[in-house]
CHARMM-style PDB file with segment names, atoms N, HN, CA, C and O in Angstrom:
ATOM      1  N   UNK     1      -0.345  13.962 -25.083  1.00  0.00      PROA
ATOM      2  CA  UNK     1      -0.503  12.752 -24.288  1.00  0.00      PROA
ATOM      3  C   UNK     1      -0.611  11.522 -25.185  1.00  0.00      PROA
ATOM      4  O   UNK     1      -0.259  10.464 -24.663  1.00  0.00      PROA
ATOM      5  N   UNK     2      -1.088  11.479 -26.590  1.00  0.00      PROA
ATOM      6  HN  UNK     2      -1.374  12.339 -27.014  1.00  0.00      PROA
ATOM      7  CA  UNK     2      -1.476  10.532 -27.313  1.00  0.00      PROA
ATOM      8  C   UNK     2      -0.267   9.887 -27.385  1.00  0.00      PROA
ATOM      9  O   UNK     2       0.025   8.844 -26.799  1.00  0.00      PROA
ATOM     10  N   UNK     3       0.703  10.784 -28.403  1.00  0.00      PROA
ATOM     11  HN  UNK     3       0.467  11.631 -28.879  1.00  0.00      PROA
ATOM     12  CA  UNK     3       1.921  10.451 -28.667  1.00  0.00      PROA
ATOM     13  C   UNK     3       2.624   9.606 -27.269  1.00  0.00      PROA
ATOM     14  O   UNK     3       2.914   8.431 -27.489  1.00  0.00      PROA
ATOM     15  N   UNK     4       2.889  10.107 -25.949  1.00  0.00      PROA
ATOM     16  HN  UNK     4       2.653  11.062 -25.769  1.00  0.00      PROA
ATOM     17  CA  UNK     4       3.783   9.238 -25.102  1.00  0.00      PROA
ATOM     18  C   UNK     4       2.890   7.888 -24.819  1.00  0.00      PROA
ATOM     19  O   UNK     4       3.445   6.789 -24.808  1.00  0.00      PROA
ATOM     20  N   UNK     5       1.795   7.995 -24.643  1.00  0.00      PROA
ATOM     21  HN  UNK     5       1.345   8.888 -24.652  1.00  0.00      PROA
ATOM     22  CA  UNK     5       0.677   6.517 -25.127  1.00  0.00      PROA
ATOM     23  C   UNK     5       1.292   5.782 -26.107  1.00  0.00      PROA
ATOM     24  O   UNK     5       1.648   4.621 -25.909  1.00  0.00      PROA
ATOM     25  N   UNK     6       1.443   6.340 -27.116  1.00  0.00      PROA
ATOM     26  HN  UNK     6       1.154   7.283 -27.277  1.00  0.00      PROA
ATOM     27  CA  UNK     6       2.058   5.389 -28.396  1.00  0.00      PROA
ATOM     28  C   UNK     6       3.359   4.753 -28.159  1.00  0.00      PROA
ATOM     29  O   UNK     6       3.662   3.575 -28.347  1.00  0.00      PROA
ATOM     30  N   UNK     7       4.206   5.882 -27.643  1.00  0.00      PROA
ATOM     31  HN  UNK     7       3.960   6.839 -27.490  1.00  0.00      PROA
ATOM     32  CA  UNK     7       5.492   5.496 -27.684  1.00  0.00      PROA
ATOM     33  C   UNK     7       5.680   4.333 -26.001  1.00  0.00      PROA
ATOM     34  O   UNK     7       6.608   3.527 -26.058  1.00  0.00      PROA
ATOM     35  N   UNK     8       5.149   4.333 -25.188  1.00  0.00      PROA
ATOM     36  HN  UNK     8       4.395   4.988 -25.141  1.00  0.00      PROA
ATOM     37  CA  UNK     8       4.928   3.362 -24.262  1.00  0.00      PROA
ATOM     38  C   UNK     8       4.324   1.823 -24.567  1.00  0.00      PROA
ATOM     39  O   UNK     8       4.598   0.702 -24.140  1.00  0.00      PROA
ATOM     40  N   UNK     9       3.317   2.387 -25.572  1.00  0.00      PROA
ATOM     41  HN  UNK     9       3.094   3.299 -25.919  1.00  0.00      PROA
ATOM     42  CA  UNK     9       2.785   1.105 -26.444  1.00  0.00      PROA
ATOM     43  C   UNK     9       3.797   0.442 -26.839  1.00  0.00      PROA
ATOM     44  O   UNK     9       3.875  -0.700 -26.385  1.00  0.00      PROA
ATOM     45  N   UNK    10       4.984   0.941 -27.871  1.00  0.00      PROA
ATOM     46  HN  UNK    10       4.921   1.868 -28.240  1.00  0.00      PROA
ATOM     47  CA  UNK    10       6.016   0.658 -27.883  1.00  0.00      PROA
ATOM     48  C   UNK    10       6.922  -0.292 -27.532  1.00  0.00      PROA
ATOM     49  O   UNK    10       7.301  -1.346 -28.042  1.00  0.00      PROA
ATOM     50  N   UNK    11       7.193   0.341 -26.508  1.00  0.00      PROA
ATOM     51  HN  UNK    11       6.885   1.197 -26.093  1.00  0.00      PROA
ATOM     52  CA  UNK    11       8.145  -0.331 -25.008  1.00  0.00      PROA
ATOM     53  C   UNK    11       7.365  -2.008 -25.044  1.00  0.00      PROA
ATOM     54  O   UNK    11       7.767  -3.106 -25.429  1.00  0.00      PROA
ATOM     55  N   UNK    12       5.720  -1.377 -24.262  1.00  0.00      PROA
ATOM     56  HN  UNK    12       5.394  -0.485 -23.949  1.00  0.00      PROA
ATOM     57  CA  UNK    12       5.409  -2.407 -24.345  1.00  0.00      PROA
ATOM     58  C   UNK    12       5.493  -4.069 -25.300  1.00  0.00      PROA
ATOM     59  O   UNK    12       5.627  -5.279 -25.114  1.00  0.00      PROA
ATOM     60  N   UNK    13       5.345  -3.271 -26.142  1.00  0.00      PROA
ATOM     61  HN  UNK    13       5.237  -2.289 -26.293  1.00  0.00      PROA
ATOM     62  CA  UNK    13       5.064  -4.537 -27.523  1.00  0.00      PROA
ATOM     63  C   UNK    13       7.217  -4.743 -27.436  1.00  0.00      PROA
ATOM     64  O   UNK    13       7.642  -5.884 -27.255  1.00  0.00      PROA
ATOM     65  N   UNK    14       7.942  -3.916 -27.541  1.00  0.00      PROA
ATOM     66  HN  UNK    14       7.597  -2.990 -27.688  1.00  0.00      PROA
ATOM     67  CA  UNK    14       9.413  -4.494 -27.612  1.00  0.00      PROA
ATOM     68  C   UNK    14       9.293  -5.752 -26.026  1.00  0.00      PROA
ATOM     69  O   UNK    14       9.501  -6.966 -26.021  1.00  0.00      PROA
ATOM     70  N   UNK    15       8.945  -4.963 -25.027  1.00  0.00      PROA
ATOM     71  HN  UNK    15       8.776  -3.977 -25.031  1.00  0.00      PROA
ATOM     72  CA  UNK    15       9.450  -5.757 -23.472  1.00  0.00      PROA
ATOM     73  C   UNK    15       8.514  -7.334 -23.976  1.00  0.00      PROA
ATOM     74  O   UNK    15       9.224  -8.338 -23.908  1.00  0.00      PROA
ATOM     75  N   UNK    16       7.301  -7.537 -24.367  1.00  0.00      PROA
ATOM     76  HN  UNK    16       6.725  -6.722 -24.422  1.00  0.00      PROA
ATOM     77  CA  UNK    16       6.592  -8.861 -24.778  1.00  0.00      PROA
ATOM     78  C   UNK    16       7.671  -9.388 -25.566  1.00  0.00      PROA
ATOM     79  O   UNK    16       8.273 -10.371 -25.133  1.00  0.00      PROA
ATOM     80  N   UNK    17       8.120  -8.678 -27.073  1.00  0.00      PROA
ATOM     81  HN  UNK    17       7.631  -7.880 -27.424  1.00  0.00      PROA
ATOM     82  CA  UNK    17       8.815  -9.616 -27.717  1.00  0.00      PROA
ATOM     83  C   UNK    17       9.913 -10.159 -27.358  1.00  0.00      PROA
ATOM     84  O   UNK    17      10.440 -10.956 -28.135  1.00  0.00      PROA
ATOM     85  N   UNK    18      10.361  -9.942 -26.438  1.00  0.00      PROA
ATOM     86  HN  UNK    18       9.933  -9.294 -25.808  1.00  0.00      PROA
ATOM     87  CA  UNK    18      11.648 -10.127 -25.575  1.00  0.00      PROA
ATOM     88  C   UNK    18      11.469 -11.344 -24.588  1.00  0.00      PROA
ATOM     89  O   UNK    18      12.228 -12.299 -24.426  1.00  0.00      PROA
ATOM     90  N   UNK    19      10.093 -11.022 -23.879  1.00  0.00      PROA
ATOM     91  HN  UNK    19       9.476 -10.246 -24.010  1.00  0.00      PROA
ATOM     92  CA  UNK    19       9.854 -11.837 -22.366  1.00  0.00      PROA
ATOM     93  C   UNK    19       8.789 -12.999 -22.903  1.00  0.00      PROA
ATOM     94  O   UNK    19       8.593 -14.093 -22.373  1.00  0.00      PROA
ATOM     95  N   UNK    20       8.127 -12.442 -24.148  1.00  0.00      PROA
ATOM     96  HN  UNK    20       8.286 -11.553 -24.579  1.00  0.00      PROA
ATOM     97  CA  UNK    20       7.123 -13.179 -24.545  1.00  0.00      PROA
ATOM     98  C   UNK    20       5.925 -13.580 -23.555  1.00  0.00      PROA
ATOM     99  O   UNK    20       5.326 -14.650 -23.654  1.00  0.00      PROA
ATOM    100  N   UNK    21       5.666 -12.682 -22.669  1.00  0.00      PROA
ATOM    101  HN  UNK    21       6.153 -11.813 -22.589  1.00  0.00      PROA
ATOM    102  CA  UNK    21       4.485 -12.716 -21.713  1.00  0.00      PROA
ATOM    103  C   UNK    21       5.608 -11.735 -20.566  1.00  0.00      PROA
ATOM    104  O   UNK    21       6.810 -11.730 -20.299  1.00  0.00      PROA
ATOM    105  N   UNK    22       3.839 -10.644 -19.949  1.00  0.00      PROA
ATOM    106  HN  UNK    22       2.863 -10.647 -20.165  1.00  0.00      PROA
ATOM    107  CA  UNK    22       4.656  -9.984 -18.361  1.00  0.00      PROA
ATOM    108  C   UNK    22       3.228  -9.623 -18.148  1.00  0.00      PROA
ATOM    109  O   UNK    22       2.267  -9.480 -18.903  1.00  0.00      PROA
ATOM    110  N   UNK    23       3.482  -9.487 -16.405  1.00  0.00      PROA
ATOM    111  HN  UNK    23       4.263  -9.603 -15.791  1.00  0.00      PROA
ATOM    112  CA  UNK    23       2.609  -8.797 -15.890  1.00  0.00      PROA
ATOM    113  C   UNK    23       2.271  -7.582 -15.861  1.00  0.00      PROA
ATOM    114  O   UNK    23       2.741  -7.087 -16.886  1.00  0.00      PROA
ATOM    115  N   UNK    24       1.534  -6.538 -15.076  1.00  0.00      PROA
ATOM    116  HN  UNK    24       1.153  -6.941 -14.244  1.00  0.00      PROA
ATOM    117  CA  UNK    24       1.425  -5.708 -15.183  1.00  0.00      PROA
ATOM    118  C   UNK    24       2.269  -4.785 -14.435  1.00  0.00      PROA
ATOM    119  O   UNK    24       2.615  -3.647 -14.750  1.00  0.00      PROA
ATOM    120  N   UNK    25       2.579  -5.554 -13.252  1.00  0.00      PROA
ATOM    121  HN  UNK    25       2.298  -6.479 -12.996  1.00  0.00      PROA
ATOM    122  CA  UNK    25       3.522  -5.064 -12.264  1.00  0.00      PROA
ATOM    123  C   UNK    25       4.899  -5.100 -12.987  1.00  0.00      PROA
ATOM    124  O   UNK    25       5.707  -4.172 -12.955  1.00  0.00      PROA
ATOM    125  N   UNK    26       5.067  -6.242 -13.621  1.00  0.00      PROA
ATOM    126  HN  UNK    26       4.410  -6.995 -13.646  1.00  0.00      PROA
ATOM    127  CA  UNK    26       6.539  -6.343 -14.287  1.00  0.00      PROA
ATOM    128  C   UNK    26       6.272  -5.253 -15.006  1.00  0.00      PROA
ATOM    129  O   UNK    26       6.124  -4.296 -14.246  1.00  0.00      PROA
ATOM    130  N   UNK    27       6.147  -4.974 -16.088  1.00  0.00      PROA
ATOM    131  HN  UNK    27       6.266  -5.751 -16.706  1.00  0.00      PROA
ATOM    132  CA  UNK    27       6.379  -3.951 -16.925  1.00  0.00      PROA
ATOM    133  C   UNK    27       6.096  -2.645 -16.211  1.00  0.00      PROA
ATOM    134  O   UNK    27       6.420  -1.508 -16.553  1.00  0.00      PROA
ATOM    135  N   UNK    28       5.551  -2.972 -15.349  1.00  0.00      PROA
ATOM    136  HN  UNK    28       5.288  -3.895 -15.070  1.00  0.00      PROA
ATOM    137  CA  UNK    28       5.675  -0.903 -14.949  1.00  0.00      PROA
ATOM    138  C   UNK    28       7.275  -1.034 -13.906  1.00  0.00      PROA
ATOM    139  O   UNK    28       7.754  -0.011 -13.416  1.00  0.00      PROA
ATOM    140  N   UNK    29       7.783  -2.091 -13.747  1.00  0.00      PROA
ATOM    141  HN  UNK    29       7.394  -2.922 -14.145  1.00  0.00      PROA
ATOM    142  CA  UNK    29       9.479  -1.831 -13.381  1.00  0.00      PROA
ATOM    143  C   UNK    29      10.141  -1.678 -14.335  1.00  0.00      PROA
ATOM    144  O   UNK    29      10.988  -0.785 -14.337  1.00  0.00      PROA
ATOM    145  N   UNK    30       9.982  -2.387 -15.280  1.00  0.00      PROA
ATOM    146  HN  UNK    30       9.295  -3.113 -15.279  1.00  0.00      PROA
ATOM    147  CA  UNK    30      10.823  -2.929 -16.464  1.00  0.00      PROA
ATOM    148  C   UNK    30      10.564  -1.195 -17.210  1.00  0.00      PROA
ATOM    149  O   UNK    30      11.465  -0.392 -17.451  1.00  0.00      PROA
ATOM    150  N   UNK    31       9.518  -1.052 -17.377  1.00  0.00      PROA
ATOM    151  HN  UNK    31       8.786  -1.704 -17.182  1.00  0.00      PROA
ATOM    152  CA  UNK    31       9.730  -0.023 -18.472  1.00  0.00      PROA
ATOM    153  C   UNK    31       9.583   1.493 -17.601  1.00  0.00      PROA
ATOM    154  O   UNK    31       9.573   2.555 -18.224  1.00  0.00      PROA
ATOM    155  N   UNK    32       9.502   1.458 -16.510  1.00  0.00      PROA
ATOM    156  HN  UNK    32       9.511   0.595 -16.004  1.00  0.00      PROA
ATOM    157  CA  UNK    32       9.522   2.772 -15.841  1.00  0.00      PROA
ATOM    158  C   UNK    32       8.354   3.737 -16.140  1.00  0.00      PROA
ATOM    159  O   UNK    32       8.419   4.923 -15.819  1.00  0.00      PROA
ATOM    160  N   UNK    33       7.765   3.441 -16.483  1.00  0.00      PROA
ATOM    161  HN  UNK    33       7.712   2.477 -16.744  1.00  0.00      PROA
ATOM    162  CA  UNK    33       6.900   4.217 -16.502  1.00  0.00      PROA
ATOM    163  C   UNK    33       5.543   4.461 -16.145  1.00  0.00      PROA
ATOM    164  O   UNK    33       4.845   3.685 -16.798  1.00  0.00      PROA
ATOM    165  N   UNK    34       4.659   5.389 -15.199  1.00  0.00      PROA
ATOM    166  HN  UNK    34       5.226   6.019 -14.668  1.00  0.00      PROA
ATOM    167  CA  UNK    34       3.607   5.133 -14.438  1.00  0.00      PROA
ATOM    168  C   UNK    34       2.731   3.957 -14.971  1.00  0.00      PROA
ATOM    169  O   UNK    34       2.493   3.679 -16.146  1.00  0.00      PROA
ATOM    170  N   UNK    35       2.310   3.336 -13.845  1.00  0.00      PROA
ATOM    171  HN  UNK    35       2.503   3.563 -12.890  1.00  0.00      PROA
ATOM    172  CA  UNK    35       0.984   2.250 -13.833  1.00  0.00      PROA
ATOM    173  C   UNK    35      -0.043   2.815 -15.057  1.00  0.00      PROA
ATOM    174  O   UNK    35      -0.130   2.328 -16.184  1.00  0.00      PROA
ATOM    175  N   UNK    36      -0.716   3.852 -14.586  1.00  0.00      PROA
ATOM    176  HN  UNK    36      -0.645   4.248 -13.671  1.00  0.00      PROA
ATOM    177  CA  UNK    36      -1.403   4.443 -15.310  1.00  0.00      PROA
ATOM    178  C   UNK    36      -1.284   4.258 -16.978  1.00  0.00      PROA
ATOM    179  O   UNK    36      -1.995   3.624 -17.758  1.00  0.00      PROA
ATOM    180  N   UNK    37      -0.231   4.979 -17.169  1.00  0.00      PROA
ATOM    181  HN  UNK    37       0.347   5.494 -16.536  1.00  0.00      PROA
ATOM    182  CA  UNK    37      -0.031   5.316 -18.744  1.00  0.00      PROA
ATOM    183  C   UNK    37       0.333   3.881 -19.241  1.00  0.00      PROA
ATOM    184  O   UNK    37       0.050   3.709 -20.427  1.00  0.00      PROA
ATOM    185  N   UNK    38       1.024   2.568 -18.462  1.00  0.00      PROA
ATOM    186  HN  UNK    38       1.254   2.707 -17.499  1.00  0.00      PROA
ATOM    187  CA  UNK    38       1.255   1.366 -18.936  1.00  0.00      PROA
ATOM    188  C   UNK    38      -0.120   0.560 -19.210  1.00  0.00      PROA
ATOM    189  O   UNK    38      -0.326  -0.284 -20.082  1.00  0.00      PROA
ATOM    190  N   UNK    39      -0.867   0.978 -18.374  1.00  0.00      PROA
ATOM    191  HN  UNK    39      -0.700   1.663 -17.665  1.00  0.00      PROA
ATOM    192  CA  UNK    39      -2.499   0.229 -19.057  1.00  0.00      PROA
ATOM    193  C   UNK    39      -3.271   1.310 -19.781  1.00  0.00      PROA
ATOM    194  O   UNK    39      -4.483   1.388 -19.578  1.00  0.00      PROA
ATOM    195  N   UNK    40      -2.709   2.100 -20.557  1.00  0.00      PROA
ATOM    196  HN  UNK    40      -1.725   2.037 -20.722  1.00  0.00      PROA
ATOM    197  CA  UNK    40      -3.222   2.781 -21.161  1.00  0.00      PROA
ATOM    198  C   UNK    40      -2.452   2.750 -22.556  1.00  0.00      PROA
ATOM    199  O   UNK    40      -3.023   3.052 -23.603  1.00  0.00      PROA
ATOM    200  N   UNK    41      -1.493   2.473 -22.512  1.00  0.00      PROA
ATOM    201  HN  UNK    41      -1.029   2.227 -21.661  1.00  0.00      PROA
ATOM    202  CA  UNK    41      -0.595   1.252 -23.632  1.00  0.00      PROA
ATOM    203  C   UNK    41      -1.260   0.538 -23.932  1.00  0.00      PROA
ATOM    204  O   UNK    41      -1.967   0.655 -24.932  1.00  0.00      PROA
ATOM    205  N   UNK    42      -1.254  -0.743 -22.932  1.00  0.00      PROA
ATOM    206  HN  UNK    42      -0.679  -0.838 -22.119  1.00  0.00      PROA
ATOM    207  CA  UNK    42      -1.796  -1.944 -23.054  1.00  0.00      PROA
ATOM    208  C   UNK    42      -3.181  -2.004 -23.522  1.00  0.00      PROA
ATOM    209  O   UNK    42      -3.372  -2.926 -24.315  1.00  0.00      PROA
ATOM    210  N   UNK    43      -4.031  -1.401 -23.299  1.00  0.00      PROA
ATOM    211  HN  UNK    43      -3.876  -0.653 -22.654  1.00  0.00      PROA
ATOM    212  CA  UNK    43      -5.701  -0.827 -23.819  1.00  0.00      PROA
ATOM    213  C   UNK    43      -5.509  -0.282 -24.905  1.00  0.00      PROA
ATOM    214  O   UNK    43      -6.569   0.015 -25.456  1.00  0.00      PROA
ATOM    215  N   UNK    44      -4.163   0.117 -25.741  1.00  0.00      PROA
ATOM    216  HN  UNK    44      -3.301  -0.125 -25.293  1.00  0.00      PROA
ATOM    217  CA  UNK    44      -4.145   0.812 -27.129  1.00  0.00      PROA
ATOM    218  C   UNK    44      -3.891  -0.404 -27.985  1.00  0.00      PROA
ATOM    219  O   UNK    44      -4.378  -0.505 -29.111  1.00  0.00      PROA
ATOM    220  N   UNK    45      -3.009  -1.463 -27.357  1.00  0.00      PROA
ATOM    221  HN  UNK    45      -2.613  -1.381 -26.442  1.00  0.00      PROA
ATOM    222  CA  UNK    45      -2.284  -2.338 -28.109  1.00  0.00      PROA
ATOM    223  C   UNK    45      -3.713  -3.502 -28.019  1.00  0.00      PROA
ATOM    224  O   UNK    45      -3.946  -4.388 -28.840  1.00  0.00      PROA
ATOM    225  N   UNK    46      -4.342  -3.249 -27.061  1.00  0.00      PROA
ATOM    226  HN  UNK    46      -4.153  -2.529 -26.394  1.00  0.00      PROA
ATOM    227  CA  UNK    46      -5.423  -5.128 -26.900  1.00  0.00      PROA
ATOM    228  C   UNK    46      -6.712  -4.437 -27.802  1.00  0.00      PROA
ATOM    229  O   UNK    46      -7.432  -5.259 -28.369  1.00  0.00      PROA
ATOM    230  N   UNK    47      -7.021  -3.129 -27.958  1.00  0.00      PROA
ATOM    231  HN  UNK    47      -6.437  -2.461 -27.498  1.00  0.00      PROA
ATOM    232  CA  UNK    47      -8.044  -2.486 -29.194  1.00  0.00      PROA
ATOM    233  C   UNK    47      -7.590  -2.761 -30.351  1.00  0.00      PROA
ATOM    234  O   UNK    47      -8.308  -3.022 -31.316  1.00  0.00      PROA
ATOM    235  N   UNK    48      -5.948  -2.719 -30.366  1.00  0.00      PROA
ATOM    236  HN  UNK    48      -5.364  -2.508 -29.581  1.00  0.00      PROA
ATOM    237  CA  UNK    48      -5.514  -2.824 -32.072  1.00  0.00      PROA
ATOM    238  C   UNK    48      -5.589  -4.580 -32.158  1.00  0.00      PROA
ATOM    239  O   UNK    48      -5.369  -4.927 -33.319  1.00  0.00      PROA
ATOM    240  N   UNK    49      -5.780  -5.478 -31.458  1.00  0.00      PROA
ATOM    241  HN  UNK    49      -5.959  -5.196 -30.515  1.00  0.00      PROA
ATOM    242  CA  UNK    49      -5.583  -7.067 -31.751  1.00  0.00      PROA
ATOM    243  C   UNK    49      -3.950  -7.360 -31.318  1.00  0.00      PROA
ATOM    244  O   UNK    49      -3.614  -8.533 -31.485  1.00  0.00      PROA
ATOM    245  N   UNK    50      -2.987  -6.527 -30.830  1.00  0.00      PROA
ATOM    246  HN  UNK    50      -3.259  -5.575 -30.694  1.00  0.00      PROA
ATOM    247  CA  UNK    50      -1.704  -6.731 -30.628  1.00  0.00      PROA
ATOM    248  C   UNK    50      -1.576  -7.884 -29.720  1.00  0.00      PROA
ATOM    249  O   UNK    50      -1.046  -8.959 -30.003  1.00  0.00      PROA
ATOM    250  N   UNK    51      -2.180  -7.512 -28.473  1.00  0.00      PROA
ATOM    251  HN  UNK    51      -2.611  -6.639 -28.244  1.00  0.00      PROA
ATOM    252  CA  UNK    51      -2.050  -7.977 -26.891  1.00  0.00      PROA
ATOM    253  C   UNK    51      -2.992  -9.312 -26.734  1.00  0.00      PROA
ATOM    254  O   UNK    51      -3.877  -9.657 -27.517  1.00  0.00      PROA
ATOM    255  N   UNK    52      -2.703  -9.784 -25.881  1.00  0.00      PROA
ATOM    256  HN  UNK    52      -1.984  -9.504 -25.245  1.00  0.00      PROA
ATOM    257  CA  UNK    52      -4.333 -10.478 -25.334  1.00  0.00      PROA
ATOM    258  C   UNK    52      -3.442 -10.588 -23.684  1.00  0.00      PROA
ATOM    259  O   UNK    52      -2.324 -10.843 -23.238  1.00  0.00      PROA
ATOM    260  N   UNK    53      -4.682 -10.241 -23.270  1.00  0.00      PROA
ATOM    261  HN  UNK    53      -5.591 -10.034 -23.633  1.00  0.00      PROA
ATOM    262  CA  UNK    53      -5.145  -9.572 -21.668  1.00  0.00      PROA
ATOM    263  C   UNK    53      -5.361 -10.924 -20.900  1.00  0.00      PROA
ATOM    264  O   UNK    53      -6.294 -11.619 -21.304  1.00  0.00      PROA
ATOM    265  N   UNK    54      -4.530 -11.438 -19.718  1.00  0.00      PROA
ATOM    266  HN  UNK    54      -3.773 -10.874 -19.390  1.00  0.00      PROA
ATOM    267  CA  UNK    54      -5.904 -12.575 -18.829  1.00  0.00      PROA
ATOM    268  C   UNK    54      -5.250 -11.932 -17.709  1.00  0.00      PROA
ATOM    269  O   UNK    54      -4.056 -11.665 -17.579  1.00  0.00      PROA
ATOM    270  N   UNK    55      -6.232 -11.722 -16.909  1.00  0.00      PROA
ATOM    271  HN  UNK    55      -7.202 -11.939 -17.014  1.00  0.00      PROA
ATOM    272  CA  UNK    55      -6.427 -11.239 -15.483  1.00  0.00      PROA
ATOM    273  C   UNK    55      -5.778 -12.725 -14.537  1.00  0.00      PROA
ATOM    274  O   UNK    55      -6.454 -13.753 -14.593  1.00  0.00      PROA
ATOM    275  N   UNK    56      -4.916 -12.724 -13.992  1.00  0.00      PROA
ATOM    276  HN  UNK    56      -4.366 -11.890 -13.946  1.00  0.00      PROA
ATOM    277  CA  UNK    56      -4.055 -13.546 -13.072  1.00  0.00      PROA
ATOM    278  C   UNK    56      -3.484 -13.316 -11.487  1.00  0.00      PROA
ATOM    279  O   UNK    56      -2.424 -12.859 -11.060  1.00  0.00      PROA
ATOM    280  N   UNK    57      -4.775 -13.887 -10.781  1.00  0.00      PROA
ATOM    281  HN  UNK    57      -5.636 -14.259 -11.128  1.00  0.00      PROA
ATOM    282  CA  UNK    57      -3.919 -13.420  -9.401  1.00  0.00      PROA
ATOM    283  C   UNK    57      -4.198 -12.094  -9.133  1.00  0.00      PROA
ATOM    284  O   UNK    57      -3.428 -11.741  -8.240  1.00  0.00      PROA
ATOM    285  N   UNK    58      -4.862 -11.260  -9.441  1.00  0.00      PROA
ATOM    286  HN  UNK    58      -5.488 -11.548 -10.167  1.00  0.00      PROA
ATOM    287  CA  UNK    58      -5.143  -9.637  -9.001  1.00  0.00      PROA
ATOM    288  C   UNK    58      -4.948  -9.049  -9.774  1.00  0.00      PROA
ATOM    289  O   UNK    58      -5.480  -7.947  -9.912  1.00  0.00      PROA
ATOM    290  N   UNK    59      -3.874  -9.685 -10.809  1.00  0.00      PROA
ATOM    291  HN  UNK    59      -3.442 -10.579 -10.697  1.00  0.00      PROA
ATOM    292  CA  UNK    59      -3.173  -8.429 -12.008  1.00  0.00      PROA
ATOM    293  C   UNK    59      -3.402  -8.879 -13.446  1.00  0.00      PROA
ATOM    294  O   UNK    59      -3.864  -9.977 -13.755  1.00  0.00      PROA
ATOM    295  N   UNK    60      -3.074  -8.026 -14.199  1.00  0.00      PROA
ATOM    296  HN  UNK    60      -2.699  -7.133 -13.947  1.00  0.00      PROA
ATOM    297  CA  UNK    60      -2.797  -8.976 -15.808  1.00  0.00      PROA
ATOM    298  C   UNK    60      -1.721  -9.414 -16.289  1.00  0.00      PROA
ATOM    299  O   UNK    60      -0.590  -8.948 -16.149  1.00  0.00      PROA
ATOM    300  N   UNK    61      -2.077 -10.379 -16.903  1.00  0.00      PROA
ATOM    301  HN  UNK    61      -2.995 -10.758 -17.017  1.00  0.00      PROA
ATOM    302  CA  UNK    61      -0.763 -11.018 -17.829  1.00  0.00      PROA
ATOM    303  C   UNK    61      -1.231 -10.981 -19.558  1.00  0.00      PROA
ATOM    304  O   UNK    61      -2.124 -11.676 -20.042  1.00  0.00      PROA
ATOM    305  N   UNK    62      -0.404 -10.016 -20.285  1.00  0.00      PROA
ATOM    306  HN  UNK    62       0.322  -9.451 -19.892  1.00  0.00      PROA
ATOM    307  CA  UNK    62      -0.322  -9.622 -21.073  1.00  0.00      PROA
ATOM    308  C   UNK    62       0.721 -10.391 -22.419  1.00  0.00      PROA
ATOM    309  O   UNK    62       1.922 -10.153 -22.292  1.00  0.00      PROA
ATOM    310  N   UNK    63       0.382 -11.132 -23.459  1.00  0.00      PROA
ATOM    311  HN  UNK    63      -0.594 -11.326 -23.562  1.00  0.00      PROA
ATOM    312  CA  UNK    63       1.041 -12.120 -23.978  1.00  0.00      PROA
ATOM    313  C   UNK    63       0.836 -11.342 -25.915  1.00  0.00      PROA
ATOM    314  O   UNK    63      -0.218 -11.033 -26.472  1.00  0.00      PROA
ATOM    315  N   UNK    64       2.031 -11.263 -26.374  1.00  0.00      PROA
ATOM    316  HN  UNK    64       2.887 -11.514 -25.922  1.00  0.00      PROA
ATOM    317  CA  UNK    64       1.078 -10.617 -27.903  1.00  0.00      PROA
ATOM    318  C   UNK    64       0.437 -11.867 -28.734  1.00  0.00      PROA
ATOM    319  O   UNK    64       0.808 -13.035 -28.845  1.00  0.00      PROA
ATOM    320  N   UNK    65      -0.725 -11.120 -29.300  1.00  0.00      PROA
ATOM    321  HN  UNK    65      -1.027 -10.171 -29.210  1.00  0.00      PROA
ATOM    322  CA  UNK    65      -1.292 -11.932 -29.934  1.00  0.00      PROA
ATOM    323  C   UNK    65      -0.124 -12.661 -31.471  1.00  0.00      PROA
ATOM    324  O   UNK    65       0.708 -11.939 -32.021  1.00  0.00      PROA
ATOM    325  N   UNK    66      -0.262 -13.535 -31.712  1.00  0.00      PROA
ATOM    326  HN  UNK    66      -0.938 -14.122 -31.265  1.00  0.00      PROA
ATOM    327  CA  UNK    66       0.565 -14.044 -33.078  1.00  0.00      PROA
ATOM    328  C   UNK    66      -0.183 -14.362 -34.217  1.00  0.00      PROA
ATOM    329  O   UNK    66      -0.791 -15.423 -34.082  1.00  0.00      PROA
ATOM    330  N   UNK    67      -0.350 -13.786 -35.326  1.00  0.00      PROA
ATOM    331  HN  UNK    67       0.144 -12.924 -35.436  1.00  0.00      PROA
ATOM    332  CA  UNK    67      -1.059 -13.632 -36.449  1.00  0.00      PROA
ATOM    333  C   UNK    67      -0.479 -14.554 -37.088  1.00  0.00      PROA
ATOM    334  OT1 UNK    67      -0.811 -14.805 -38.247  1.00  0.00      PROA
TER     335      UNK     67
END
């Protein structure tokens, strides 16, 4: 399970560098893959400093952090 976590993390961090901000709803179309395991990405990537999280409207909007 870790591993498809990672590799969704992935997706994730490619679909940001692309859109440069998405919701939560967007990316679980965009990248197909359950709700679940997409905030369980997103909770791997906002622990490592990748992501930053703001709650918008019911959902999150997910933007990568820029070092």
């Amino acid at each position: 399970m870790i591993t498809e976590i990672g590799i969704v993390a992935g997706d994730i961090w490619h679909y940001l560098d692309q859109h440069q901000k998405g919701t939560l709803d967007d990316m679980v179309v965009s990248i197909k893959k359950p709700k679940g395991l997409i905030l369980m990405g997103l909770g791997w990537l906002a622990r490592e400093g990748h992501v930053t999280l703001l709650e918008k409207g019911g959902t999150y909007e997910a933007t990568l952090t820029r070092r």
